[in-house]
C-alpha positions in Angstrom: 0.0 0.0 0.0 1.5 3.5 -0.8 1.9 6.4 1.2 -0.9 9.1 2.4 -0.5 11.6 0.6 -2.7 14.7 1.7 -2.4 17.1 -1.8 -3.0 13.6 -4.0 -5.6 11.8 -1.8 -7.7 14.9 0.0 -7.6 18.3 -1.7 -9.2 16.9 -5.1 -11.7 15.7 -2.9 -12.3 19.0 -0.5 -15.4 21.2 -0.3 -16.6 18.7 -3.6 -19.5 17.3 -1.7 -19.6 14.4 -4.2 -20.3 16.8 -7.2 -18.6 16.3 -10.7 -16.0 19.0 -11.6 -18.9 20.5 -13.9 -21.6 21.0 -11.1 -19.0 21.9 -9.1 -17.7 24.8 -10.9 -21.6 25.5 -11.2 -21.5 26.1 -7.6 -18.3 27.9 -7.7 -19.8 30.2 -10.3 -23.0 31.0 -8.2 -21.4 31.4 -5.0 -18.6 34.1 -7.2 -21.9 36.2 -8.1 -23.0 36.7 -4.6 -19.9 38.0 -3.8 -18.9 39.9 -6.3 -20.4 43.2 -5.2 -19.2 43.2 -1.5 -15.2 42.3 -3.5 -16.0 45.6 -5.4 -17.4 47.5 -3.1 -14.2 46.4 -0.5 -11.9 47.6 -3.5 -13.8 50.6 -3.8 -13.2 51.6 -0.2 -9.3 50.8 -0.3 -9.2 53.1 -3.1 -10.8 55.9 -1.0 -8.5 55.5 2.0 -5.4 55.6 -0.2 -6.8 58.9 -1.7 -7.8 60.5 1.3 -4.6 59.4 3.1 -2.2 61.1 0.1 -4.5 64.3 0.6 -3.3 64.2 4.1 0.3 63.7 3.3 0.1 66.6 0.7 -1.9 68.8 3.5 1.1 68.0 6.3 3.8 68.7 3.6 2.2 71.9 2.6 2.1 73.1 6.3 5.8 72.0 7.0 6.7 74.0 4.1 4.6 77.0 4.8 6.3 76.8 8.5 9.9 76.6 7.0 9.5 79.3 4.5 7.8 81.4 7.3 10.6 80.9 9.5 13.5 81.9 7.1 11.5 85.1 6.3 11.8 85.5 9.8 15.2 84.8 10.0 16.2 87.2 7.2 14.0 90.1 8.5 15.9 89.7 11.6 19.1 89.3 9.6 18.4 92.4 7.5 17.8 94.5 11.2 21.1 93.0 12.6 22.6 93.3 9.0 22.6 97.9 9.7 25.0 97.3 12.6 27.2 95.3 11.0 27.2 97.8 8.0 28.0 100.5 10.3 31.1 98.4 11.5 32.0 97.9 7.8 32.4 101.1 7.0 34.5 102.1 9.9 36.8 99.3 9.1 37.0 100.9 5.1 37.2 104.5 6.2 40.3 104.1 9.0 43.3 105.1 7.2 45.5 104.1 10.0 45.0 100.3 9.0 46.9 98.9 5.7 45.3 96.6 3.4 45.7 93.3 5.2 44.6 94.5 9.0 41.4 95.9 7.3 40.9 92.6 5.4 41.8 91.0 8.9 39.1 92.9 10.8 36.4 92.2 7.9 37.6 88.3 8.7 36.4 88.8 12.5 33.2 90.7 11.6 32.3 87.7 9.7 33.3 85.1 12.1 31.6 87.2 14.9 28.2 87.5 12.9 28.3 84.0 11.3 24.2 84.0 11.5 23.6 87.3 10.0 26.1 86.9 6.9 24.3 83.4 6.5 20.8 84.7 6.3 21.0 88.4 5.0 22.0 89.3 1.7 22.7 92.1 2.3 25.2 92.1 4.8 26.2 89.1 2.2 26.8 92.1 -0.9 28.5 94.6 1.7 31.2 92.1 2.9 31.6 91.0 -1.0 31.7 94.7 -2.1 34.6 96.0 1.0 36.4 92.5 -0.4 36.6 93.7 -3.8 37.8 96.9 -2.5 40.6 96.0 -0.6 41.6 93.4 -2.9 42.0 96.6 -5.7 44.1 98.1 -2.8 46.5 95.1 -2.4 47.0 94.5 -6.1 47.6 98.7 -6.7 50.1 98.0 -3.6 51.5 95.1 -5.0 52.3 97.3 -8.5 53.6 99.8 -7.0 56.2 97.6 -5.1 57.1 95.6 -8.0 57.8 98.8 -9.9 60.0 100.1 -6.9 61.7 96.9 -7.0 62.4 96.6 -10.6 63.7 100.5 -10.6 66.4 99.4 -8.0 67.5 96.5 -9.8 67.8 98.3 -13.0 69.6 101.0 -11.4 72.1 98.4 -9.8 73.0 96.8 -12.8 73.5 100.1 -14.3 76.3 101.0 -12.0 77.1 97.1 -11.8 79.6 97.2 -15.4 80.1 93.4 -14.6 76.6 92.4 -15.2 76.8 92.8 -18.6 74.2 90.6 -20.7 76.0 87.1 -22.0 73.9 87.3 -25.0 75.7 90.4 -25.7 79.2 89.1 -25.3 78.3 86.2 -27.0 77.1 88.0 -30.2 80.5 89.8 -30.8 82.4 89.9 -34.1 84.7 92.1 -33.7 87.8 92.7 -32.0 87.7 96.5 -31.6 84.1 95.1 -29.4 86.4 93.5 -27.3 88.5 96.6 -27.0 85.3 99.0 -26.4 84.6 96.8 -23.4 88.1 96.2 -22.0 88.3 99.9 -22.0 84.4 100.0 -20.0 85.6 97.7 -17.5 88.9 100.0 -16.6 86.9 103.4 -16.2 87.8 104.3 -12.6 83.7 104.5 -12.2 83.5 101.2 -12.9 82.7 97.8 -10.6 86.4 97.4 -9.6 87.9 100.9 -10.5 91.3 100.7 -13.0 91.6 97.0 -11.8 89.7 94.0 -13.5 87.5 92.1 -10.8 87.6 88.0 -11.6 84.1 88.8 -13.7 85.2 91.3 -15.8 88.4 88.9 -16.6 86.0 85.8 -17.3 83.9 88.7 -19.3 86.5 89.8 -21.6 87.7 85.9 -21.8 84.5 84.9 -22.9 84.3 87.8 -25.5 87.7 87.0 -27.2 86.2 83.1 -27.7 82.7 84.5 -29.0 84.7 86.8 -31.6 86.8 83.7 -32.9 83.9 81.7 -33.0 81.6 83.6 -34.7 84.5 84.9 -37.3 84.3 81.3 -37.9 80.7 81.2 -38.5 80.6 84.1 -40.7 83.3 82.9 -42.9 81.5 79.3 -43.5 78.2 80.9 -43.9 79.5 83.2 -46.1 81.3 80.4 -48.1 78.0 78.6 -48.2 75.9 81.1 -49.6 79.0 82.0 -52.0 79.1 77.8 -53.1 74.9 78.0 -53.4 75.7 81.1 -55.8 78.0 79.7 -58.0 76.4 76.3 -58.2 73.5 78.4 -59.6 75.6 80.4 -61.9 77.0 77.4 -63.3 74.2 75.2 -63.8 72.3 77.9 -65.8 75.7 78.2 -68.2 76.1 74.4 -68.2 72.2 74.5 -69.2 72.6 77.0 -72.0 75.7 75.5 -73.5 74.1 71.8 -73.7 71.3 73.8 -75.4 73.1 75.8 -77.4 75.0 72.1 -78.6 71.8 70.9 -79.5 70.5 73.5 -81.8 74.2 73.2 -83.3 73.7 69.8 -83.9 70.6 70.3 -85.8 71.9 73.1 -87.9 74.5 71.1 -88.9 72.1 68.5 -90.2 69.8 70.8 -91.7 72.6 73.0 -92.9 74.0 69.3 -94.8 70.3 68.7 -95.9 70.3 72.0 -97.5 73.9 71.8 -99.2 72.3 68.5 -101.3 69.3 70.3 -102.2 71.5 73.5 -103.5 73.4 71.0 -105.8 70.0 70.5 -107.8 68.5 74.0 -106.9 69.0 77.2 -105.7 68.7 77.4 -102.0 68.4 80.6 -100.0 71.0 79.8 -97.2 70.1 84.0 -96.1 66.4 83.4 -95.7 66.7 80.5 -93.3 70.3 81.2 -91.5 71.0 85.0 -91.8 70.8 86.2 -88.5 70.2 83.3 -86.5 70.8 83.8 -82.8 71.9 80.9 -81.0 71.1 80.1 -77.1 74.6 81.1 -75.9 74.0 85.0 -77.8 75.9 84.4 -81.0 74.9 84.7 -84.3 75.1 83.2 -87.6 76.7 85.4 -90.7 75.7 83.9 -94.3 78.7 84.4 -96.5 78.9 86.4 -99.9 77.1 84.4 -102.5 80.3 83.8 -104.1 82.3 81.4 -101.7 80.8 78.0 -100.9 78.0 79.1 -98.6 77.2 75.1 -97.5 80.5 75.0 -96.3 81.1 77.6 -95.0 78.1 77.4 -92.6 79.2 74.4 -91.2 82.7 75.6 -90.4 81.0 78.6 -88.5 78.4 76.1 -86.5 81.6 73.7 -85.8 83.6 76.2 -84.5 80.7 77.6 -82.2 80.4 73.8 -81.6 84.1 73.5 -80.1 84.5 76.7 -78.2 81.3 75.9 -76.6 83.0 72.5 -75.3 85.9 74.3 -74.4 84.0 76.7 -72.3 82.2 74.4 -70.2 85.5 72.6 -69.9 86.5 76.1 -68.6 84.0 76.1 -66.5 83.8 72.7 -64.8 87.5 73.6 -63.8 86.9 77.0 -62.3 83.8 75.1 -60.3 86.7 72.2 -59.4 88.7 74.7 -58.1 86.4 76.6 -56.1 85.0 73.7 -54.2 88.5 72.2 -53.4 88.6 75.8 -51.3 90.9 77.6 -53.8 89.3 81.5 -55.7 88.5 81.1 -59.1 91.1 83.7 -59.9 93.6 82.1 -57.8 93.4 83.2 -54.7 93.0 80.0 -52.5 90.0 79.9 -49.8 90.5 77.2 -47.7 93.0 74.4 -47.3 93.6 72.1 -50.0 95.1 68.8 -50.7 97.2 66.9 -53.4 99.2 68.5 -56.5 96.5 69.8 -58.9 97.4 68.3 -62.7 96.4 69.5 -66.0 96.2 73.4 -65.6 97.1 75.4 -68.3 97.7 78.9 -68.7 97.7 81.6 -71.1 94.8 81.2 -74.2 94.1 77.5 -74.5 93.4 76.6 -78.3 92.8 72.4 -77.3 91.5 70.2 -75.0 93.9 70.9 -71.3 96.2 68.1 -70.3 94.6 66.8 -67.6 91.1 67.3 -67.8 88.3 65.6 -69.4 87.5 65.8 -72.5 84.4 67.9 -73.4 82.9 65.5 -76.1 83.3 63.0 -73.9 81.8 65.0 -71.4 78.9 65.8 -73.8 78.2 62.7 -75.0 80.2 63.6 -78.1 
């Protein structure tokens, strides 16, 4: 036999009298309508006492707040009365010139610890004490100017008499000797810091000068040779530029000019029309001979001749830039220190390619 089992064997079975689930939730259903209307009417009520009891809340609330907001006016109209007392005291405090700055902003301090209630509930002892602060703190600042400017004036005027304290920027942005001399002479004026006698600063002074003078000689020099290199780099790549180009046009002259000659063996050509006054990149200009030499010819041995003294100067001319930036003048003055046995320089009026040197058609590509 199994177990008893109270929610399996008696609650099915409980307040059933016998009756079927349908007739019983017949019953149910009957005995739901006759109480129905007290459940609503229950509900109802509930409903009631909730509203009546937030009406009460909302009352009490209102009352506390209509008692605080009473009691601060009360507390401010008897702050305001307090507040012309305390004003009175204010204004002494301002007004008494035998107090500085501080000891007025010191007695303002103890008014306001002193009246800790009033300044907390009157705003207008509030605005007074915030008005005298302002004031005072004009004062200080205007005091505080005034000694800064009294203080600068006497260091100025102490370095003016003090000929050590000269700026290092200053020494240090000498270039000149007689600059060393100008100061040498400052430092033995008998009005100076240590008379006709140089004081250990005015010796470190005048040491540091004489370095600052070297140095920036230096500096000046190599800046100066810089911007000198930048110049003639541009120099010569603008005649390198115009000599290639003035090669080029050669070259095609000399084609068209042998083009031409073949034509004038069939024909007459007219060599003045097309070459008479040609101007070349490099400023020359052609000349068309008399009509009764070989005019062909005679073109071509003007273009080659242009052709080789071009080479030659910018054979010239990558020597002179050789020169120059192995530290030696372009006229032969030499600008630096330079190394080795230069080889291959001729003088006087070169009619050939220099021993030595490259050689310009090679240079040119032919």
């Amino acid at each position: 036999m199994s177990e008893f089992n109270f929610e399996r064997d008696i609650a099915p079975e409980r307040n059933t009298f016998g009756f079927t689930a349908r007739e019983s939730a017949f019953a149910n259903a009957k005995a739901d309508q006759q109480i129905m209307p007290q459940l609503d009417l229950m509900i109802k009520l509930r409903g009631q006492l909730r509203q009546e009891r937030a009406a009460d809340l909302a009352y009490e609330a209102s009352i506390f707040d209509f008692k605080q907001r009473k009691r601060m006016l009360r507390d401010e109209r008897e702050a305001d009365q307090r507040a012309e007392d305390l004003l009175g005291q204010i204004q002494m405090t301002m007004e008494d010139d035998q107090l500085n700055p501080f000891e007025r902003q010191e007695q303002l301090s103890l008014i306001q610890l002193q009246n800790a209630d009033t300044f907390a509930n009157s705003k207008v002892a509030q605005q007074s004490l915030l008005a005298a602060g302002s004031f005072i703190g004009s004062q200080m600042q205007q005091r505080n100017e005034k000694l800064s400017r009294r203080i600068r004036r006497k260091d100025e005027r102490k370095r003016s008499a003090d000929t050590t304290g000269l700026d290092a920027n200053t020494i240090f942005r000498m270039e000149a000797e007689e600059q060393v001399e100008d100061l040498r002479q400052s430092y033995l004026d008998p009005d100076s810091a240590g008379g006709t006698n140089l004081t250990a600063r005015e010796r470190a002074n005048l040491r540091n000068a004489g370095f600052a003078v070297t140095k920036n000689i230096e500096e000046r020099k190599k800046l100066e040779k810089k911007e000198r290199e930048s110049r003639e780099s541009q120099i010569f790549n603008n005649e390198v530029a115009i000599a290639e180009t003035t090669l080029e046009q050669v070259k095609d002259l000399l084609r068209q000019v042998a083009v031409d000659k073949k034509l004038a063996e069939d024909g007459n050509v007219d060599f003045e029309a097309s070459y008479g006054g040609l101007v070349l990149p490099n400023g020359e200009s052609l000349k068309v001979p008399d009509t009764g030499t070989d005019i062909a010819a005679a073109l071509q041995k003007q273009l080659q001749t242009i052709r080789s003294r071009t080479l030659q100067g910018i054979g010239a001319k990558r020597r002179k830039r050789n020169k120059f930036l192995m530290g030696q003048d372009p006229k032969g003055t030499s600008t630096g220190t330079s190394t080795g046995t230069s080889t291959g320089t001729s003088t006087g009026t070169s009619t050939g390619t220099p021993t030595g040197d490259p050689d310009p058609e090679k240079i040119m590509g032919g």
